[in-house]
N, C-alpha and C positions, 0 to 999 in steps of 0.2 A: 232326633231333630237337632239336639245340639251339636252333634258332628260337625252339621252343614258349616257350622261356624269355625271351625277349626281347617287348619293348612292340612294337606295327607303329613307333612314331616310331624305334625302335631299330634296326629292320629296315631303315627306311626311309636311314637315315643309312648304315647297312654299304653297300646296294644303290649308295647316291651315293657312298660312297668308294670300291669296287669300280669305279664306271662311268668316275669320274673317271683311276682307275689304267687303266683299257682305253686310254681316251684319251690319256696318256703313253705306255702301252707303244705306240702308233698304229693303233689298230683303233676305228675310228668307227662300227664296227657294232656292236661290242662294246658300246660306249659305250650306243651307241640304247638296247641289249636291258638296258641295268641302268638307266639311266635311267626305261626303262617299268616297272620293276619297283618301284624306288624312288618314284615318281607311286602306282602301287597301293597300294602301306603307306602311303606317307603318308595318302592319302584315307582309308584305315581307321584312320587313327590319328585320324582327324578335325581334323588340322593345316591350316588354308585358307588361310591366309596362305605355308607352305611349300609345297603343291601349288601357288600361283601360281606361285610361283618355278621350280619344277622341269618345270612344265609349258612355262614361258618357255626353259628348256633343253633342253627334250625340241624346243619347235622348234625353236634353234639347232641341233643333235644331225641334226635330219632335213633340215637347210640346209647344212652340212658333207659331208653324205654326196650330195647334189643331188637329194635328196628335195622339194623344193622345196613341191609338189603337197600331200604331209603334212604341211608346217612351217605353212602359214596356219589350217589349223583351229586346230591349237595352242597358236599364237600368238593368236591371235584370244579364242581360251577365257582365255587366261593374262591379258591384256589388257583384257578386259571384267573377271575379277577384282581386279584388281590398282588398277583404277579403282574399284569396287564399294567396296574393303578401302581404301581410301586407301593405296598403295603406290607412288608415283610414281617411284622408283627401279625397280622390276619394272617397271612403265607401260613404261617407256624401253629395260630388256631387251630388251621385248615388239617394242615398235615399231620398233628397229633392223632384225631381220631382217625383220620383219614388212614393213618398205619395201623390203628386197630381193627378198622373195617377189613383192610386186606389180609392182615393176618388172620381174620375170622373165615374168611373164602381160600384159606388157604394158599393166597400166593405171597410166600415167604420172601422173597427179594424182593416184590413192593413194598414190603410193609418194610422192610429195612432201611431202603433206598427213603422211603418217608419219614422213618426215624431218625435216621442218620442227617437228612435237609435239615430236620426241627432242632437237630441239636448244636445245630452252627448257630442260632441262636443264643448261643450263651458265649461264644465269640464274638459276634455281631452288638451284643451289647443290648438287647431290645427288652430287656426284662429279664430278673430272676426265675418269678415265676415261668414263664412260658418256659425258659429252660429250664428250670426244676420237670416240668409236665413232659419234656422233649424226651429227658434224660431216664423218665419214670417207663414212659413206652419204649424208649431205646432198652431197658435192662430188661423186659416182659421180652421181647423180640429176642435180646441174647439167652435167656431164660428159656424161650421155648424151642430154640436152635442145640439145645441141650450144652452149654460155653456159662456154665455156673459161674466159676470165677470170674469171668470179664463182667457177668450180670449183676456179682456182688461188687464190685467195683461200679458199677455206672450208677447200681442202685443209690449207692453210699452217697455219690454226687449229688442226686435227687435231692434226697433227704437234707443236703447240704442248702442246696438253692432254694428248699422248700422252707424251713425255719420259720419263717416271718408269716408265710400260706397255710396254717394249720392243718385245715382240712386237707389240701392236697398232699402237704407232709405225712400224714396218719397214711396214706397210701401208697405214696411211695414207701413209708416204712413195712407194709405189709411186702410189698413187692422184693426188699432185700430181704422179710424174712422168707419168703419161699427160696429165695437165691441160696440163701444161708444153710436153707433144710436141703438143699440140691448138693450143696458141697460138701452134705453131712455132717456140719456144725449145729448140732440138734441143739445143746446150750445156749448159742449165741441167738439161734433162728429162733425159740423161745421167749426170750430175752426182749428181744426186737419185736414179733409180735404182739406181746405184751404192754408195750411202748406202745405200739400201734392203739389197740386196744383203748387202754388208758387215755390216750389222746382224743378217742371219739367219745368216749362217754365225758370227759371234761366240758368237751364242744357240745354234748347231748344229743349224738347223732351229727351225719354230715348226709349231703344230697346225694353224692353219687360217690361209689366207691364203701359204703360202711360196711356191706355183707362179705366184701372179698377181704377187705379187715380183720371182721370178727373171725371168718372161715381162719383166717392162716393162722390164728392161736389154736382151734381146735384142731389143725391137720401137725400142729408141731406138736403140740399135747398127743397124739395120736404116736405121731412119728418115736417118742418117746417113753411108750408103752403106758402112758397116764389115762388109763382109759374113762378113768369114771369123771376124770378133769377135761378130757376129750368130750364125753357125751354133754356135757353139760354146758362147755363152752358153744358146742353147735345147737344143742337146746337153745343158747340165748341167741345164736345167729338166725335160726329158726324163725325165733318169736319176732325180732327187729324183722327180720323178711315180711313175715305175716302181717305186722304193723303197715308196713309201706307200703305191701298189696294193697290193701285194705281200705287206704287212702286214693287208690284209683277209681274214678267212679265208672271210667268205662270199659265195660268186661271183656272187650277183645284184649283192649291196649294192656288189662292188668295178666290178663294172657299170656304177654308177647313179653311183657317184664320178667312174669316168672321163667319162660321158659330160654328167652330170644339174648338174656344178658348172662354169659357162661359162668359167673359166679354163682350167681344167682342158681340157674340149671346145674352147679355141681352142688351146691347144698344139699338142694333137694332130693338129686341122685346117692349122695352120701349118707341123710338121714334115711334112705330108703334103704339103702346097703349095710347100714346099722341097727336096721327094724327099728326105727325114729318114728311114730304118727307122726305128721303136719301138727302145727297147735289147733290148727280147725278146717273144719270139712271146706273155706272158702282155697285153699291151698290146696290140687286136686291132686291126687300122686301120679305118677310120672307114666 
């Protein structure tokens, strides 16, 4: 009843603080379900510069969870606005994930072409961050194009822009340490990872991005013949998984997390290929 009293823009903004609080408490389904909510008010509130944005987060929201499949309408909708409105900071929300989703469906020259957009951003002047994030999926895209060197290079960028971003730094530093372990600089991609590492457990965990983190200390340790410092580091990547699971309360969505977000899916694949149990029977094997 006390709605009634409030404007949709009003409603709209509770719905995004609530969603945003889902997401600290660590329930990214949570998150999804007030974020859709907040998208609804806002478009009744007839706010379209705010619906860009939010609809930009509703795909990151459905790209967290490994919804993957839902995040390109989204993103795609947010993005066409966002260019419409002259918004070129949303533009760059938009196309960040939006070149992961493509990479994920495998069409490698969109997910570039959207990389490559996001990262004129950091010419354009629109924020550090965003181009720190631009630069982070630009090195995953030269990374997975098998161009290691260019990818430790763009990585190193990242990390540069990222500084001030903590969390998103921790990430991008995992991402130049894969770059690193690609160019066979097992030392350095160790080193880096590590760095990574350290960075999340300072912060005490981060929302999205901590198990591709923890993974690339265990896969350098590996890559290094360190096996007993290998199992154990994806022991703890593991355990943090199974915590976050855990924290979903709806069992499709913690589903689509474990299986739908590819770090996520390679852990579990690699603890499996390690004869690793899960820490508990809620983590089903693969």
């Amino acid at each position: 009843a006390w709605r009634a009293s409030l404007s949709p823009g009003a409603v709209a903004m509770l719905h995004l603080l609530r969603a945003r609080r889902e997401l600290e408490s660590g329930d990214p389904s949570a998150y999804l379900a007030g974020l859709a909510a907040a998208l609804r008010a806002t478009e009744q509130a007839g706010d379209a510069r705010r619906a860009c944005a939010v609809r930009a987060e509703l795909g990151e929201g459905y790209l967290l969870l490994g919804a993957w499949t839902h995040a390109e309408p989204a993103l795609r909708q947010s993005l066409a606005a966002a260019d419409s409105l002259g918004l070129p900071g949303t533009a760059v929300r938009a196309l960040v994930p939006l070149s992961a989703v493509l990479a994920l469906a495998g069409d490698a020259d969109g997910a570039r072409r959207a990389a490559l957009r996001a990262v004129e951003v950091d010419e354009a002047g629109h924020g550090r961050r965003l181009a720190g994030l631009a630069h982070t999926q630009l090195a995953r895209i030269e990374l997975g194009a098998g161009h290691a060197e260019e990818a430790v290079q763009v990585a190193q960028r990242a990390s540069e822009l990222l500084a001030p971003a903590l969390p998103a730094r921790a990430v991008a530093l995992s991402v130049l340490s894969s770059a690193l372990l690609a160019a066979r600089d097992l030392d350095q991609a160790l080193r880096v990872a590590r760095q990574a590492v350290e960075l999340v457990d300072t912060l005490f965990g981060i929302d999205d991005g901590e198990t591709g983190v923890r993974l690339c200390e265990a896969v350098a340790l590996d890559a290094r013949g360190e096996n007993e410092g290998a199992r154990a580091a994806l022991g703890m990547t593991m355990a943090r998984l199974q915590e976050r699971a855990n924290r979903i309360r709806d069992a499709g969505w913690r589903n689509t997390y474990l299986r739908g977000v590819p770090d996520h899916a390679r852990t579990l694949a690699l603890a499996a290929a390690w004869g690793m149990s899960p820490p508990s029977s809620r983590v089903a094997p693969l």
